[in-house]
C-alpha positions in Angstrom: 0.0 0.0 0.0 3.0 2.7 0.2 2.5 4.9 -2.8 5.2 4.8 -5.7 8.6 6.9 -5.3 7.9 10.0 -7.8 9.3 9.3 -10.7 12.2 11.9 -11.5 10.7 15.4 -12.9 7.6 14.6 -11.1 6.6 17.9 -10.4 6.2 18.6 -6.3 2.8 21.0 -7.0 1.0 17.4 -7.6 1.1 16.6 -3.7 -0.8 19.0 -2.5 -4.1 18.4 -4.6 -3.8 14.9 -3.8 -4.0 16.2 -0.1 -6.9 18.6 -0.8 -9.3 15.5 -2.5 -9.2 14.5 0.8 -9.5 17.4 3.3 -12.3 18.7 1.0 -14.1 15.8 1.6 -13.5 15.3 5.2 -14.3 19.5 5.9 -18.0 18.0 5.7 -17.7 17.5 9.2 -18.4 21.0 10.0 -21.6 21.3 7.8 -23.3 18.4 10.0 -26.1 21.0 11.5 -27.4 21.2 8.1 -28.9 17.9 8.8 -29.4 18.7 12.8 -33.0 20.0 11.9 -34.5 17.1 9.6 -33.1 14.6 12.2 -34.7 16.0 14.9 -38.0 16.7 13.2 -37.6 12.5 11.6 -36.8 11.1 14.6 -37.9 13.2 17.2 -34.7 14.3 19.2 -33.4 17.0 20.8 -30.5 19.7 20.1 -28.3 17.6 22.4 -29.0 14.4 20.7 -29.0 15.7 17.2 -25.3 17.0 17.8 -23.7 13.6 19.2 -22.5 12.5 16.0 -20.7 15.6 15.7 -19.1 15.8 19.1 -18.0 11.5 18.6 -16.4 12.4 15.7 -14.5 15.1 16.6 -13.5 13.3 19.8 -12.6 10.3 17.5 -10.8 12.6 15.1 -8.6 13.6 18.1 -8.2 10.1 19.6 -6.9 8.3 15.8 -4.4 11.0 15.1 -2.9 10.3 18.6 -2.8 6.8 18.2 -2.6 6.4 14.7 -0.2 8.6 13.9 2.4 6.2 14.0 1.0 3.7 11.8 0.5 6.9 9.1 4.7 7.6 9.3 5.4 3.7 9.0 2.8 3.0 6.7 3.1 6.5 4.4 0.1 8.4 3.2 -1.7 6.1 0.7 -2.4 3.7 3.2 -3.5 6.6 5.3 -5.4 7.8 2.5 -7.3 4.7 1.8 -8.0 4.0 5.7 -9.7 7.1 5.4 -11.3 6.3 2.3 -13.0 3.6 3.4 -14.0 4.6 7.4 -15.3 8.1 6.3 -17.2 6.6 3.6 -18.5 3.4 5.4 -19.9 6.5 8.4 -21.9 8.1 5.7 -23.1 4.3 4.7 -24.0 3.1 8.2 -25.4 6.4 8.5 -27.7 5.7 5.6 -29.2 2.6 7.2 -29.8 4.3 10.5 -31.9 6.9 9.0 -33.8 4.4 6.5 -34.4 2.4 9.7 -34.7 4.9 11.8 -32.5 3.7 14.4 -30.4 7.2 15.6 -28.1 4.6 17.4 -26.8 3.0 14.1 -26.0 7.2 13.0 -23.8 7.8 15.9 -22.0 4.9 15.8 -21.6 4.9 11.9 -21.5 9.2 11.5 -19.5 10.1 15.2 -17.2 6.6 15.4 -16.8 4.7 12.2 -16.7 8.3 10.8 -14.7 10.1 12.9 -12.1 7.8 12.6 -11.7 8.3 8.9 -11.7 12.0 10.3 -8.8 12.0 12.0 -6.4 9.4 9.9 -7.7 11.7 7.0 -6.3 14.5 8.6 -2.5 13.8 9.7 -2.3 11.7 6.2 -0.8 14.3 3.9 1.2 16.5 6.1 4.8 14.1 6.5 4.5 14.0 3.1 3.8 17.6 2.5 6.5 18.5 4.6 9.1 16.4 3.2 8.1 18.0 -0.5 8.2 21.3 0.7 11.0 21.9 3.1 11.9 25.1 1.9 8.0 26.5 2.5 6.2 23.8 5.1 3.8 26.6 6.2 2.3 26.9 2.5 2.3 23.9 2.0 0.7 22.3 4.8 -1.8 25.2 4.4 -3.1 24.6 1.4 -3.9 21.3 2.2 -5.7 22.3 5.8 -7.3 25.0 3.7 -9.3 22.4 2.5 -10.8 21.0 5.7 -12.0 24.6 6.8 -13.1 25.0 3.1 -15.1 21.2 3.3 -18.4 23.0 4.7 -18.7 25.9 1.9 -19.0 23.2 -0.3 -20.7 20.5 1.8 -23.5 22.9 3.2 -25.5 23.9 0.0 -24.8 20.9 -1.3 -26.6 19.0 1.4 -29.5 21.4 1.6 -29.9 20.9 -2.1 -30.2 17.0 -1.6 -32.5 17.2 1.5 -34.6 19.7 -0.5 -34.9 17.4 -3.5 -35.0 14.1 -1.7 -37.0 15.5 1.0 -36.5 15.7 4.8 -38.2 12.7 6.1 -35.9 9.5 7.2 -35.8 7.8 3.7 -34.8 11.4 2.2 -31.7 11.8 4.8 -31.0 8.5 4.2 -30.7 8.8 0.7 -28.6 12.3 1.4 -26.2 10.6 3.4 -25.8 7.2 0.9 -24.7 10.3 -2.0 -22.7 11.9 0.4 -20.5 8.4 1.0 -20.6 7.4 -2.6 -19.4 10.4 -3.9 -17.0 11.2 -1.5 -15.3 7.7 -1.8 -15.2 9.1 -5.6 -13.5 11.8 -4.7 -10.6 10.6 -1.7 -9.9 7.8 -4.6 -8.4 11.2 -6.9 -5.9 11.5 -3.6 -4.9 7.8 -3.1 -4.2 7.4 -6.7 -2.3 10.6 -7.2 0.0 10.9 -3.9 3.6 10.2 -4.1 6.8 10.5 -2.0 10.1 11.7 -2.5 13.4 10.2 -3.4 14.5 10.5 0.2 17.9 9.6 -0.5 18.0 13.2 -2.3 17.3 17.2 -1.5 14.1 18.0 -2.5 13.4 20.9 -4.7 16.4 23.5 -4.9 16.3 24.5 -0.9 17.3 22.9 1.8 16.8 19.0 2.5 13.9 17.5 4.4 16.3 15.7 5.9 19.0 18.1 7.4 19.3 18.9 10.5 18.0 17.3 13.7 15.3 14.9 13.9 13.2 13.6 16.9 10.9 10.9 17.2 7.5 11.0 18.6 8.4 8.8 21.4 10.8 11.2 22.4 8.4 14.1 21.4 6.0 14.1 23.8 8.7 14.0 26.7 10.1 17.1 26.1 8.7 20.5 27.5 8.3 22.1 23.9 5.5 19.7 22.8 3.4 20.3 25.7 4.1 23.8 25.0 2.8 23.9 21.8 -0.2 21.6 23.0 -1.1 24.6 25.2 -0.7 26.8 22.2 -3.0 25.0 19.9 -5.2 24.2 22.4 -5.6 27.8 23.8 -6.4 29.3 20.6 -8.6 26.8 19.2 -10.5 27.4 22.1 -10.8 30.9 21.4 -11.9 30.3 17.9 -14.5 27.4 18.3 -16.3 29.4 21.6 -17.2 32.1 18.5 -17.5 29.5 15.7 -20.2 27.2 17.4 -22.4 29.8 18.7 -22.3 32.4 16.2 -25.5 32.5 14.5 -27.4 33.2 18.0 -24.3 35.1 19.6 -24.5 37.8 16.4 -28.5 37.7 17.1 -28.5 38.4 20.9 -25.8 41.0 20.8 -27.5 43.9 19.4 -31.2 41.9 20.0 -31.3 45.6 22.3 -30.3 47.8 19.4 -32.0 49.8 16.7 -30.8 47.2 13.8 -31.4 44.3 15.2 -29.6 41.5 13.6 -32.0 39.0 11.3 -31.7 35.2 10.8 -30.5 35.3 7.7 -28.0 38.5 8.3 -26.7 35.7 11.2 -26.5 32.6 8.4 -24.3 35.2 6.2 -22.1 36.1 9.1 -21.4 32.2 9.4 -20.4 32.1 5.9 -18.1 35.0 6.2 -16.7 33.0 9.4 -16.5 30.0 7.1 -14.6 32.2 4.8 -12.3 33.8 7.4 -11.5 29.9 8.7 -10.4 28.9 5.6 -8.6 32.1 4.0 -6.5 32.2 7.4 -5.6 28.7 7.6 -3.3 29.6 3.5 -2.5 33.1 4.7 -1.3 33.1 7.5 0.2 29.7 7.5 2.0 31.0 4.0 3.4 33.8 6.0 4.8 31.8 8.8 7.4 30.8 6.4 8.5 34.7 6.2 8.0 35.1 9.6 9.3 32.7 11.8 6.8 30.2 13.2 7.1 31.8 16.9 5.9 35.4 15.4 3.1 33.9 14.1 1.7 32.5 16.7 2.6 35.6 18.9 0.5 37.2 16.5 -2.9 34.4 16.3 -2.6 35.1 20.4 -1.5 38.4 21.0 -3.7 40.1 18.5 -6.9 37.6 19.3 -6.4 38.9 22.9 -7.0 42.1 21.7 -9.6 41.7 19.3 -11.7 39.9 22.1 -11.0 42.9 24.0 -12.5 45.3 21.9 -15.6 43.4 21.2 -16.1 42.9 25.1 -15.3 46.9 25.6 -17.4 48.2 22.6 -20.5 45.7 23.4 -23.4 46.3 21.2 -22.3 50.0 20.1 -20.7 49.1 16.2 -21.9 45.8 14.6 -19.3 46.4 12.3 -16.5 46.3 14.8 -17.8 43.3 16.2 -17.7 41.6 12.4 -14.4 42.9 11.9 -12.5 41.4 15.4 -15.1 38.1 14.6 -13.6 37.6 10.9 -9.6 38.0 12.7 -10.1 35.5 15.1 -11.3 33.1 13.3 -8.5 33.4 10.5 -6.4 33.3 13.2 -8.1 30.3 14.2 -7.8 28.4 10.8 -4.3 29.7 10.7 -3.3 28.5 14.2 -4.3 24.5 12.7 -2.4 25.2 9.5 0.9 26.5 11.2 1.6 23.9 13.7 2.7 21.3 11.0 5.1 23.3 10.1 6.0 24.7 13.8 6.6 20.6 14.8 8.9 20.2 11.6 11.0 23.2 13.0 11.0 21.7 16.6 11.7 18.2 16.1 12.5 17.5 12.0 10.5 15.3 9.4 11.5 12.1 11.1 8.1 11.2 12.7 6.0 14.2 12.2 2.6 12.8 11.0 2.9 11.0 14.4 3.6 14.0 16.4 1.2 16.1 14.9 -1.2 13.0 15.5 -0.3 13.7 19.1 -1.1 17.3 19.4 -4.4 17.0 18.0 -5.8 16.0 21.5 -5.4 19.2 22.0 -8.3 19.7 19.3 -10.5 17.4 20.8 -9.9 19.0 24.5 -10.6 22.7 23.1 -13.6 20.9 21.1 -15.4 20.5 24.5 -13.8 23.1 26.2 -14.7 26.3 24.3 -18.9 25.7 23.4 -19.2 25.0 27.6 -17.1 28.0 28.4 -20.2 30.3 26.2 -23.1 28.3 26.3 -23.1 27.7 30.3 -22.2 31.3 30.8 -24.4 32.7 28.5 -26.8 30.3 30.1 -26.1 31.2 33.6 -26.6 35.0 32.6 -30.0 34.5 31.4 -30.7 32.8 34.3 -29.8 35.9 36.4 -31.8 38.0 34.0 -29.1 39.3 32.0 -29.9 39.9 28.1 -28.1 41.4 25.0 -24.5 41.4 24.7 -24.0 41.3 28.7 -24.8 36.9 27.8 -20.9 36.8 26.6 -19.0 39.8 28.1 -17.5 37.3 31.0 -16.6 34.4 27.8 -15.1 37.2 26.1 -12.4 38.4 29.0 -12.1 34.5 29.9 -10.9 34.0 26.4 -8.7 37.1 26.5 -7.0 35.0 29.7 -6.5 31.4 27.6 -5.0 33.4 24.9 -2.5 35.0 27.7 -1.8 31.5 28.7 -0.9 30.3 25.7 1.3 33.7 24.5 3.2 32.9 27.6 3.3 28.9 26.5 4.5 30.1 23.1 7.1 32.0 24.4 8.5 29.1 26.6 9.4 27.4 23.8 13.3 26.9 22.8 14.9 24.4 20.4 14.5 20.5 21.3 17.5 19.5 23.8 20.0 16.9 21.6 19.8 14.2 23.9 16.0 13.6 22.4 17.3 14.0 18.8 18.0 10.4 16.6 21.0 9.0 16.1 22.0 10.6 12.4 23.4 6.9 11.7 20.2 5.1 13.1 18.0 7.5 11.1 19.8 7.4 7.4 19.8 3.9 7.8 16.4 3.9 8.6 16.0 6.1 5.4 18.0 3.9 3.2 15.5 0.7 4.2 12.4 2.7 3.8 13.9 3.6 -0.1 15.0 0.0 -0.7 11.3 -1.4 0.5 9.2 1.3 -1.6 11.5 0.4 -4.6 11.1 -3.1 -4.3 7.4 -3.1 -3.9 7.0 -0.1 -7.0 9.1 -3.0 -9.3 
């Protein structure tokens, strides 16, 4: 199942739309409350029942990069690929029978588990690869492919409205939705596996530097040293940040200036989602891309340092300029995007290309930790403030200066970091022979 060596003059810019088949396809995740309504009205559930799938597969997304990160770096990216392939198209398919049968339980197992696994081997499967293509610009290139999975939704949303629309909203017609959804996409990961190759590893890659210079640290020794739990902090603290704005924002738009001459309709709330959507995915290429001026450090002191202050202003100006509140909104969440299409990049500065798809597998717990962490933070305040009788834009001042303190944390976390200790790097010996047995094996099975 390892892909083919590239061939020589195979051209590097084919790597990362073999990534993007994939990520595209997988970004659906984040257009699942497009069916949250015709499940609950089909089956007769509630809010909190409609979004388990959702919540499993994110926590499953989390849970296979961290432990299958490994098997991605030994196995290479079309086995990754395919694995993918198959678990996030068999979700939609179990998916499918749930809803003809009715049985929610058969949705959340096939949607949240057997999906969310595909998820998250989906996810770390391009960027060793990516990395190892593009060591002269890892930020870009790891950015266009995480592009995609903020991108998935813009596509994925109307798409599945369409389907529901034409097929209907009952059971049978969300059934049918979801058997096109894992037909199709099957279709579409195939482009990926077919197209994805790796490089001659015993060589430079491209004109710049190697992939291969300088030190290299496996994940085993990763997650022992202080700069990985750094960076966990840093991803974690400001995809928390993001996702408490990103989950609610439809009804967080529509409460803040509910007290206001203009108040804000339901459809002026489904068009700042979009430009969200847009912000997510336009940060994760832009920003990332600029890391590789920048310095990955200044970057990140910027997603933080700057978020902190955009929170600020939108808890100090309240519900007196909509437009500020847009503006800081859109910022955040690039930063957001930008923040999950950096840290590839950040871990191949930190500790090489020698086991980075299993690092990075690693640090996505951090995702799944700032998954649960940021929705409670705003919904049980907002909750709590209602409760007390509070209304209007008062619902999220207290979220708002709690975020501003997790992005302090992780500023502070960011600036801990310092270049990986030597006594946690690989033996140079031990690791060019492994690369010299990972050559001869992908040669012999390509004959």
């Amino acid at each position: 199942m390892s892909p083919p060596l590239a061939p020589p003059g195979w051209s590097r810019w084919l790597v990362p739309p073999a990534a993007l088949s994939v990520h595209l396809s997988i970004g659906q995740a984040y257009a699942w409350s497009v069916f949250k309504p015709p499940l609950e009205s089909a089956l007769g559930l509630s809010g909190t029942q409609s979004a388990l799938p959702f919540q499993l597969g994110i926590v499953m997304l989390g849970l296979s990069a961290a432990f299958g990160g490994t098997l991605v770096e030994r196995n290479g990216p079309r086995w990754a690929m395919t694995v993918a392939l198959i678990c996030f198209s068999s979700g939609f398919l179990l998916s499918a029978l749930g809803a003809a049968t009715e049985q929610y339980w058969l949705i959340v197992f096939g949607y949240g588990f057997v999906g969310g696994i595909g998820l998250g081997i989906g996810y770390i499967s391009p960027v060793s690869t990516l990395i190892k293509w593009f060591p002269d610009r890892p930020g870009m290139a790891t950015g266009i492919a995480i592009m995609g999975f903020g991108g998935g939704a813009l596509i994925a949303s109307p798409w599945s409205a369409q389907m529901l629309e034409s097929f209907g909203s009952d059971s049978s017609g969300i059934a049918l939705a979801f058997l096109v959804h894992g037909l199709s996409y099957s279709v579409f990961m195939l482009l990926g596996v077919l197209l994805v190759r790796v490089p001659r590893t015993e060589k430079p890659v491209g004109d710049g530097p190697s992939a291969f210079d300088g030190p290299q640290v496996s994940a085993r020794n990763a997650v022992r040293t202080p700069q990985f739990w750094c960076l966990w902090i840093v991803l974690c603290m400001n995809v928390t940040a993001g996702i408490g704005i990103l989950e609610k924002a439809a009804p967080m738009i529509t409460d803040f200036f509910a007290n206001t001459s203009t108040p804000v309709s339901m459809s002026a709330a489904a068009g700042f989602v979009a430009l969200l959507s847009a912000a997510n995915m336009a940060g994760r290429i832009g920003w990332s891309s600029t890391s590789d001026l920048v310095g990955r450090k200044n970057i990140y002191r910027l997603y933080l340092g700057a978020g902190a202050l955009m929170y600020g202003l939108i808890a100090l100006a309240g519900d007196s300029s909509k437009p500020l509140f847009i503006l800081c909104a859109l910022v955040i969440l690039s930063f957001y995007g930008g923040g999950f299409a950096t840290i590839p990049a950040y871990l191949k500065d930190l500790f090489g290309t020698y086991q980075v798809g299993a690092i990075h597998g690693r640090l996505l717990t951090a995702w799944s930790t700032a998954g649960v962490l940021g929705p409670l933070i705003v919904n049980w305040i907002a909750d709590r403030q209602e409760e007390a009788g509070k209304d209007g834009s008062s619902l999220y001042t207290m979220s708002l200066f709690i975020m501003i303190g997790l992005l302090a944390v992780g500023f502070v976390a960011n600036e801990l970091v310092r270049p990986v200790d030597p006594r946690h790097h690989v033996p140079v010996p031990a690791q060019k022979e492994k690369e010299a047995a990972d050559v001869q094996r992908q040669q012999s099975e390509s004959a």
